[in-house]
C-alpha positions in Angstrom: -90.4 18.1 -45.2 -89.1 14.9 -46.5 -85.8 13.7 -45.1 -83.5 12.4 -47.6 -81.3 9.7 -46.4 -77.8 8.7 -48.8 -76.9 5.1 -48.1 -72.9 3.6 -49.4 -73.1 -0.2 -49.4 -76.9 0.1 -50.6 -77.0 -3.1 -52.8 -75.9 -5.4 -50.0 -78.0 -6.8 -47.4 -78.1 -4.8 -45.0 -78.9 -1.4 -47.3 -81.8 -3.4 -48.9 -83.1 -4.0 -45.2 -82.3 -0.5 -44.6 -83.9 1.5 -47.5 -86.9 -1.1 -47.2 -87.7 0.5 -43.3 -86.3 4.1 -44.8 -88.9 4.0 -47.6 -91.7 3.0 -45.0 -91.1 5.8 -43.0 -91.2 8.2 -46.0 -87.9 9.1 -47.1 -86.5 9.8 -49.9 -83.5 7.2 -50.0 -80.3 7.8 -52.2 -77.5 4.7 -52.8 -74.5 5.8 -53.6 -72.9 3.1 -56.0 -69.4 3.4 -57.6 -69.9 3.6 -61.2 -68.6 0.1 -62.0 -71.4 -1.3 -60.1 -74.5 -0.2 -61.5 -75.5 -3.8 -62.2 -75.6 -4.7 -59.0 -78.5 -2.0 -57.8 -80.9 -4.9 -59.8 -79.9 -6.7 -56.5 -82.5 -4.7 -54.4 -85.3 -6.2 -56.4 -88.7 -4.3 -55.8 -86.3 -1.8 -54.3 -84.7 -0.9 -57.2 -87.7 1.9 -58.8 -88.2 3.1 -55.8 -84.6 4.5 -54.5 -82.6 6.7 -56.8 -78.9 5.7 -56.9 -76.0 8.6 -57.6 -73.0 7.1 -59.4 -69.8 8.1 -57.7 -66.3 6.3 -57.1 -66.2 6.2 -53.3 -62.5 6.8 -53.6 -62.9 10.3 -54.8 -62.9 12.7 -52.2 -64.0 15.6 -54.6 -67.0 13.4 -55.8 -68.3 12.4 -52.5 -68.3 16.1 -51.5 -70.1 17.1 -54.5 -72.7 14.4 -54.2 -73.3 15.4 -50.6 -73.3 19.0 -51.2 -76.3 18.5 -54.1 -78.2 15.9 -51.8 -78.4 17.8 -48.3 -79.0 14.7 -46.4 -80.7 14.6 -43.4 -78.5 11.5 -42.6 -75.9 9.4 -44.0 -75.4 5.4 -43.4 -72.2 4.3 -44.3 -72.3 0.7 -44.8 -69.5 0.4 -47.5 -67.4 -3.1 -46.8 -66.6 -6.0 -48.5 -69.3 -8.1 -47.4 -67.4 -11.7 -46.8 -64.9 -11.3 -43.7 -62.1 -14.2 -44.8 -62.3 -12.3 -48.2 -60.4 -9.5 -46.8 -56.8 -11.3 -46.2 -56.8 -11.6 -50.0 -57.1 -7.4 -50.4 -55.9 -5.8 -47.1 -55.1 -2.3 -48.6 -58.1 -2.1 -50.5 -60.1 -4.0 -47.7 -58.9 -0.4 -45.8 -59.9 2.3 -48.2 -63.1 0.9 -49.2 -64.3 0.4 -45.0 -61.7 3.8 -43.6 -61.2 5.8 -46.5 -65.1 5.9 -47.6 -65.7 6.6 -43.5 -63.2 9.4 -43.3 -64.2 11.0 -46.9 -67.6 10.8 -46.0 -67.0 12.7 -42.7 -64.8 15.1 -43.8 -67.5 16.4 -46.9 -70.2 16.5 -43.9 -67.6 18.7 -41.9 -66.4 20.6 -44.8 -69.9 21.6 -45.8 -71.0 22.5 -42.8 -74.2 20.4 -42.7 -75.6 18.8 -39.8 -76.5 16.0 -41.1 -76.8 13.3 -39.2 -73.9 10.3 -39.7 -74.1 6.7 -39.1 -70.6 3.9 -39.1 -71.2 0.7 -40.1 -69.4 -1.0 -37.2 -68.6 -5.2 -36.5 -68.4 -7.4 -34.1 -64.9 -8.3 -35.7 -63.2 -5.3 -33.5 -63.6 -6.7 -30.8 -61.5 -10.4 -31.8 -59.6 -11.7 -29.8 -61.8 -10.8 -26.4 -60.6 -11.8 -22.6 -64.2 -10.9 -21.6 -67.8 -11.5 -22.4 -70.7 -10.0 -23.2 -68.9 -7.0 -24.8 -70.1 -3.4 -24.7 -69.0 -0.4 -26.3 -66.2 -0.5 -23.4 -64.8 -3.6 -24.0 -61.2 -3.4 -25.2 -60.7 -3.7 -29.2 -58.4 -6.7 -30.0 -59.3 -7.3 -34.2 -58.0 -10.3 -35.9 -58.3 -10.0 -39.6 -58.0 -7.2 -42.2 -61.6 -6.5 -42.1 -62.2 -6.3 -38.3 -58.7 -3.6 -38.5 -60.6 -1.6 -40.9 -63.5 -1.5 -39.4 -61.7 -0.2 -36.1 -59.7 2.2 -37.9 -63.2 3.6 -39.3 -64.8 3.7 -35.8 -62.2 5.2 -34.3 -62.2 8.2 -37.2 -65.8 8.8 -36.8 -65.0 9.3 -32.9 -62.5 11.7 -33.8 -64.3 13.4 -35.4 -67.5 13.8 -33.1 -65.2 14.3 -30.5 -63.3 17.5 -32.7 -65.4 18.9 -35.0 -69.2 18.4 -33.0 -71.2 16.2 -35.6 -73.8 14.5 -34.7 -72.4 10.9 -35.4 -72.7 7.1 -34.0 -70.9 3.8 -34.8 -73.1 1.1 -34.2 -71.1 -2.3 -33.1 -73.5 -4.7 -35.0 -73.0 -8.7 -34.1 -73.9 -11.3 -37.0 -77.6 -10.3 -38.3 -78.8 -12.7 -41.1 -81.5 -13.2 -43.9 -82.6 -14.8 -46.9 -80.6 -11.9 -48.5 -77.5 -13.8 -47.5 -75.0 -15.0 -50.0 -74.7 -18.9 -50.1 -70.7 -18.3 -48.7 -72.1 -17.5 -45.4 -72.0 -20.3 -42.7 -76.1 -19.5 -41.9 -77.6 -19.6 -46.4 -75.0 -22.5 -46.6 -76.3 -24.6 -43.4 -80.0 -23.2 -45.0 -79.5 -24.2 -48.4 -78.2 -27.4 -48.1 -80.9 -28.9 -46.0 -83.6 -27.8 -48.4 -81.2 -29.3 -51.1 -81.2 -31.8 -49.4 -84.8 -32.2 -48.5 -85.5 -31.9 -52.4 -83.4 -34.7 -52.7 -80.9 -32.5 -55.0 -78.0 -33.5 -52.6 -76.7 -35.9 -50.1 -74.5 -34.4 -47.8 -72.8 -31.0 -46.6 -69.2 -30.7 -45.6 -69.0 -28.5 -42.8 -66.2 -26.8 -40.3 -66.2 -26.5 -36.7 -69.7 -27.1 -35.3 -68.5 -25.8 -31.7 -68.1 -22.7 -33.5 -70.1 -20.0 -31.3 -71.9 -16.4 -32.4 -74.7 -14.1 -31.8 -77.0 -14.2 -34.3 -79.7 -12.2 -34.9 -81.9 -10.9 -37.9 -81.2 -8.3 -40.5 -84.2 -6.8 -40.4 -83.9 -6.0 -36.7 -80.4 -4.5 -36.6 -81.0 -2.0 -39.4 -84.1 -0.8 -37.4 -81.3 -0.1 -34.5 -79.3 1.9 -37.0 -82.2 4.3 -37.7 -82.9 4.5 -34.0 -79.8 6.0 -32.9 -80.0 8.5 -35.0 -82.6 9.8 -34.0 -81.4 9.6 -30.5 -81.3 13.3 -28.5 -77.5 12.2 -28.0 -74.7 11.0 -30.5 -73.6 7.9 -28.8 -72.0 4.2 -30.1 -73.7 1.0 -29.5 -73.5 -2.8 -29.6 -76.6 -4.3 -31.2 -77.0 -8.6 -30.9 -79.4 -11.1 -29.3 -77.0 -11.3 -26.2 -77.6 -14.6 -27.0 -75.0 -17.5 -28.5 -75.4 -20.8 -30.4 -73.3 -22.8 -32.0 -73.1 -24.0 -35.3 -74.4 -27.3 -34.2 -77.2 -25.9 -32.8 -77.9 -24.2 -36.5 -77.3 -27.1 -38.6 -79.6 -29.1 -36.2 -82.3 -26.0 -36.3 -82.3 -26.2 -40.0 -82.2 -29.5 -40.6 -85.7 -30.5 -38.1 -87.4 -27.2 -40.2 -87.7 -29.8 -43.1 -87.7 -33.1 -40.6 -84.2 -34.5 -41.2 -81.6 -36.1 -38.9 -78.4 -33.7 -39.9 -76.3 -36.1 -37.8 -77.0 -38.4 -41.1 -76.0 -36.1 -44.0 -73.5 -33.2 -42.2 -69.6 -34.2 -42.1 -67.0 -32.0 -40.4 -64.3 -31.1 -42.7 -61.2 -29.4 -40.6 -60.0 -27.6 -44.0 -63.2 -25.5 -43.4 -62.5 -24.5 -40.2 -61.4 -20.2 -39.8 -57.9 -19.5 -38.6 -59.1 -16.1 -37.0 -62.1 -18.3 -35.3 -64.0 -16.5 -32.4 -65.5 -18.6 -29.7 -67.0 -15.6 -27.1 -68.3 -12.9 -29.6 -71.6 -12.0 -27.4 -73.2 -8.9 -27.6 -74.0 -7.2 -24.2 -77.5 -5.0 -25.9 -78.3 -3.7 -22.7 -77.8 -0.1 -23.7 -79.6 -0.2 -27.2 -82.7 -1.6 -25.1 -82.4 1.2 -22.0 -81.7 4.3 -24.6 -83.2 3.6 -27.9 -85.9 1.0 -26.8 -84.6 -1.6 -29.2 -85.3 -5.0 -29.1 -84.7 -8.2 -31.8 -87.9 -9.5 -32.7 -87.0 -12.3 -34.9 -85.9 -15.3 -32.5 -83.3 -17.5 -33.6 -85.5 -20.9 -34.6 -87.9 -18.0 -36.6 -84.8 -17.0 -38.5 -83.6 -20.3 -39.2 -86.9 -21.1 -40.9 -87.0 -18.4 -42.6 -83.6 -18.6 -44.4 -84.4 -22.5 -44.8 -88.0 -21.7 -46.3 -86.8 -19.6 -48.5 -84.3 -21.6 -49.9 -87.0 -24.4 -50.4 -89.0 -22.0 -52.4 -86.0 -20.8 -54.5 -85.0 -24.0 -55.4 -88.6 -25.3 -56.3 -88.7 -22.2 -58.5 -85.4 -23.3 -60.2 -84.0 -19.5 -58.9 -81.2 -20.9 -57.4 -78.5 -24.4 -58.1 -78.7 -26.2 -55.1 -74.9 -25.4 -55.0 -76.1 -21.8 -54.1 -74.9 -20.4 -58.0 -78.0 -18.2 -59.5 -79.5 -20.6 -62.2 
């Protein structure tokens, strides 16, 4: 029998890595895309034929429960955020309904209709904010610093709820910064990627960047959405933190990037303190221990691989005149 698996978020990075494995495995994947964003399913690329995508407003409580109750998924990933972090000071309420309200409408149809299908939260790193402690587990204590990371906890939290009061079969799975080509050029990794092949090419001369002592766990897409599958398919419905365990600084990628195509960044990279996040975390580390014990996970994609992936890619892009060397689609 073929499992069907309904994906929100679909068109974003992480649901193109996600129905990629999905698809591999033989299911039969389903997005679920708000009406007013149809256009952006063309954003999974080969992808695209070979999901099917149900238009519904992930507002409506009535339409999420009719979608589920005509799709009888086997298991539901909720990845529906706003996809830039910063972004959500500018939209705190509806930074909320689109991460909680989409979680807790989701859940409650699943409870409603009695399914037991099997329910996966799109968790962050961001809870955790402010820490006094590194690594962090799923026990470390939750201390967010932005809209977004609030959200997100508010969303974990209901899923607990309701795993803990109504028996589903449901994880939250605490994901630490995971990175690809995929990335938009806003994010500190494409940015850092694109401008040394820009630069490389000879189509610019410097990058302006924040603060290089800046410190995360990055890891690659790919390798965290295979985590996501894994626990649910677990025996047990349990939460997890999924990273490298392993930090670098933004130094250490802008110097990463910059020897993939054989450049000194210390000649063309400027620090610009305008740049630089109010809401910075300095010891966001993930502690995987549990993901590698229980679910026999494990990243695959080392940090220098992922590097030269993203900057390889953006070399090819810009060659092919895909991309401005500004990061704008051409």
């Amino acid at each position: 029998m073929t499992k069907t698996a309904l994906i929100t978020g679909i068109t974003g990075q992480d649901g193109y890595y996600l129905s990629k494995l999905l698809l591999d495995k033989g299911y039969r994947v389903v997005g679920l895309v708000p009406p007013g964003r149809l256009g952006s399913v063309s954003k999974l690329d080969e992808l695209a034929d070979q999901v099917d995508i149900c238009p519904v407003a992930l507002t409506s409580a009535d339409e999420l429960i009719e979608a589920v109750y005509s799709l009888q998924p086997t298991e539901i990933y909720n990845l529906a955020a706003p996809s830039f972090v910063p972004a959500s000071w500018e939209d705190p309420l509806g930074t909320l309904d689109l991460i909680t309200g989409t979680a807790t409408r989701l859940l409650k149809a699943t409870r409603q209709l009695g399914l037991s299908t099997r329910f996966y939260q799109a968790s962050s790193s961001e809870i955790f904010g402010e820490v006094l402690s590194s690594p962090q587990t799923a026990q470390t204590p939750f201390r967010p610093k932005n809209p977004y990371g609030a959200a997100k906890l508010h969303a974990h939290w209901t899923m607990v709820h309701h795993r803990d009061r109504y028996g589903l079969f449901a994880c939250s799975g605490i994901l630490f910064n995971h990175e690809s080509p995929r990335r938009p050029p806003r994010f500190v990794t494409r940015k850092i990627s694109l401008a040394a092949a820009a630069i490389k090419l000879g189509m610019r001369d410097r990058m302006s960047i924040g603060n290089l002592d800046a410190k995360r766990d990055w890891g690659f897409a790919g390798d965290h959405v295979e985590a996501m599958w894994r626990m649910l398919q677990a025996d047990k419905a349990e939460d997890y933190v999924i990273g490298t365990g392993v930090l670098h600084t933004v130094r250490d990628l802008v110097s990463a990037a910059f020897d993939c195509v054989d450049l000194d960044w210390q000649k063309y990279v400027e620090v610009d303190s305008t740049l630089v996040r109010a809401d910075e975390h300095f010891q966001l580390v993930a502690d995987p221990t549990k993901a590698k014990e229980n679910l026999k996970w494990q990243p695959q994609v080392s940090f220098e691989k992922l590097i030269d992936t993203l900057v390889t890619s953006d070399l090819r892009r810009l060659e092919a005149g895909k991309i401005s060397p500004t990061g704008a689609a051409s």
